[in-house]
N, C-alpha and C positions, 0 to 999 in steps of 0.2 A: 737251586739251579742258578739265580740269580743272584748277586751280591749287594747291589747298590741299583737297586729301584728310586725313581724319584718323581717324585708328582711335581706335574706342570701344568702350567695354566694355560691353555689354547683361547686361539681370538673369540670364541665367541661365548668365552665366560665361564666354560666346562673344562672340567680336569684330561689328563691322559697321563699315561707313566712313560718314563724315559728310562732305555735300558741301556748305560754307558758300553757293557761289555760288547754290547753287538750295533752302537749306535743308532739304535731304533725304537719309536713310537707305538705305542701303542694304537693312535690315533693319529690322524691330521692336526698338526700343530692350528694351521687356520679354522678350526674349531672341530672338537670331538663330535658333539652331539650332533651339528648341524653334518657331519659328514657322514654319522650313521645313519641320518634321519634320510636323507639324498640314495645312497649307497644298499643301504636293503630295507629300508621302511618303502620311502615313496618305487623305488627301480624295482622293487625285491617284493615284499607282502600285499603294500597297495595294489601293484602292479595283477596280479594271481587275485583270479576272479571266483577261485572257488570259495564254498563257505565256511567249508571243514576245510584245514591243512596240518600235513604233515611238512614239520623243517627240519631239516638238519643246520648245523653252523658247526663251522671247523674252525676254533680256536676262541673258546670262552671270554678267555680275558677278563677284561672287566663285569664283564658280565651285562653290558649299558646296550647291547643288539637284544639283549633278554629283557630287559624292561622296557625297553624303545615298541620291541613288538609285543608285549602284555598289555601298554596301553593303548596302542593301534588297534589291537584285536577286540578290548573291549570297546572303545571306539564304532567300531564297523561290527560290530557284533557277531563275533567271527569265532570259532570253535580252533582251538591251536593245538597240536602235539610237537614239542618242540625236545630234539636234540642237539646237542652239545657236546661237543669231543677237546679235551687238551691235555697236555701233560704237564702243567705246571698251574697250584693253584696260588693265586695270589695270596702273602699275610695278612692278615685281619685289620692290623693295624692303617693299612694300604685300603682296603676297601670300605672302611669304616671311615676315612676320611672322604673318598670320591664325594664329588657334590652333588650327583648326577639327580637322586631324588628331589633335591630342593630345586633343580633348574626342571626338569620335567613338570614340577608343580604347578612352575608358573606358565610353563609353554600349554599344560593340557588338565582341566578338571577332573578327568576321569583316575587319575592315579592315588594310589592309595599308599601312604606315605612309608607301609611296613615292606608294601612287596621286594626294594632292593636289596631289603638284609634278609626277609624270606628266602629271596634267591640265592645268598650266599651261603646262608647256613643252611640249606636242602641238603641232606648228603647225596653222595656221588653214586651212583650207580643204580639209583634207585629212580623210580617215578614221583613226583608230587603232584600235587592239586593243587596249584597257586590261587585259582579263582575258579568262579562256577563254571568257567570257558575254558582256561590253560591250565598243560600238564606241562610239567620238566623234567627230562631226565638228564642231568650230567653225566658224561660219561668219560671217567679219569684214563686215559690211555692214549697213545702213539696212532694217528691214522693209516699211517705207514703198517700197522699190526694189528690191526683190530678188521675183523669182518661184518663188515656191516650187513644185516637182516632185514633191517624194514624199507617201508618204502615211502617217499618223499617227493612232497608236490613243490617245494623250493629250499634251494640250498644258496645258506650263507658262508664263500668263502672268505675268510677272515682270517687267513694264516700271514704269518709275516711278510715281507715281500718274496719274490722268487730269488732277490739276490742276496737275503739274510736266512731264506730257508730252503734252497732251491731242491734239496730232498722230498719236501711236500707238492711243489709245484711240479708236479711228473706226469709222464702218460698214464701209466700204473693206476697214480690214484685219484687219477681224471677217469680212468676206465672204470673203477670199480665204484665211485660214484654216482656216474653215468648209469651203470647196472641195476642202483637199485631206487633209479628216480621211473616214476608215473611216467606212462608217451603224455606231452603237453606243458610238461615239468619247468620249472625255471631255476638257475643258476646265476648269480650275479656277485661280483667280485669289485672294488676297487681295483684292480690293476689293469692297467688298458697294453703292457706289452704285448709286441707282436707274439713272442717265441708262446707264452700264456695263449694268445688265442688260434694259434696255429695245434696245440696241443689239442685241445678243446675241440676244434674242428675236426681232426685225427682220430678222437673217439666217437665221433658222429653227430654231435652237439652244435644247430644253429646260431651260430656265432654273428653279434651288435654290437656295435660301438656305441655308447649312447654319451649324453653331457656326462661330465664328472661332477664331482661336489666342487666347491671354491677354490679358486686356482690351481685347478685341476682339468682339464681340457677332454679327457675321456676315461670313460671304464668297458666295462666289460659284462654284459648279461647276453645269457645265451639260453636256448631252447631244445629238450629232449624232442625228437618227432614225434608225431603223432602215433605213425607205425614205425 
């Protein structure tokens, strides 16, 4: 899919990949981690007070939202079912360099130094047991085409922007989302555009501005109602 992948080093020490073709990051140049950790760790899993969760996340990627919340979960001692949807997996050679493990290490004791290449090398379509607490299931396919079944106490959107992928960023698949999230359910995105949270509101979704991550001025989590 891609040609020319390139790892880069963000401010706060952690990698992210550069895709020349569509001039887009993978991450926050002013730091990867510290902006997933903002964006669906502390906004997004901390945030959701249940003990069990079900997530979904839309667009794997790196895979670094998957290990951000494995070690949160053990952390809080929290029971995870976690989904994962994309259509492009990274090469090996590319994830095998991320440095995401050796910076996690130092930010948090509870990590165990195997799980980010467990996570990579889990096949696709299948369920794993990463720890006594978390399952993963990646799921190889187009959001846009895939019908989603289960159901979901908070979703990580993680797609590119709306103006690199703005076929994902639609009512459609804000509707069908919507559909198979818990009443109480959370939603949270890095993207704080209007057209983004006018959509979202559209499908019935209690819509928030909240802080962004580092020079970043807002995002976006929103709430399925209760009824």
């Amino acid at each position: 899919m891609y040609q020319s992948l390139r790892l880069i080093l963000t401010e706060d020490g952690s990698h992210t990949i550069y895709l020349p073709e569509i001039n887009e990051h993978y991450h926050s140049v002013h730091g990867a981690i510290s902006e997933s950790l903002h964006v669906y760790i502390r906004s997004g899993f901390s945030y959701h007070t249940a003990q069990k969760v079900n997530i979904l996340e839309v667009g794997f990627g790196t895979g670094l939202n998957v290990l951000l919340t494995l070690m949160q979960a053990r952390k809080e001692k929290r029971e995870v079912v976690y989904h994962t949807i994309d259509t492009f997996i990274l090469p090996s050679d590319i994830t095998n360099s991320l440095n995401y493990d050796l910076l996690c290490n130092q930010l948090c004791e509870n990590i165990d130094h195997e799980w980010f290449q467990i996570i990579h090398k889990s096949s696709w379509d299948a369920e794993h047991q990463i720890s006594e607490f978390f399952y993963l299931k990646k799921i190889l396919g187009d959001i846009k085409k895939i019908k989603l079944t289960s159901k979901y106490d908070i979703v990580y959107f993680d797609a590119f922007g709306p103006d690199k992928q703005p076929d994902i960023w639609t009512d459609d698949i804000f509707m069908q989302i919507y559909k198979v999230m818990n009443p109480g359910s959370i939603l949270t995105t890095y993207s704080s555009k209007g057209e983004v949270k006018r959509k979202l509101e559209n499908c019935g979704f209690i819509v928030e501005k909240i802080p962004g991550p580092r020079f970043k001025r807002e995002m976006i989590r929103c709430m399925r109602p209760d009824v």
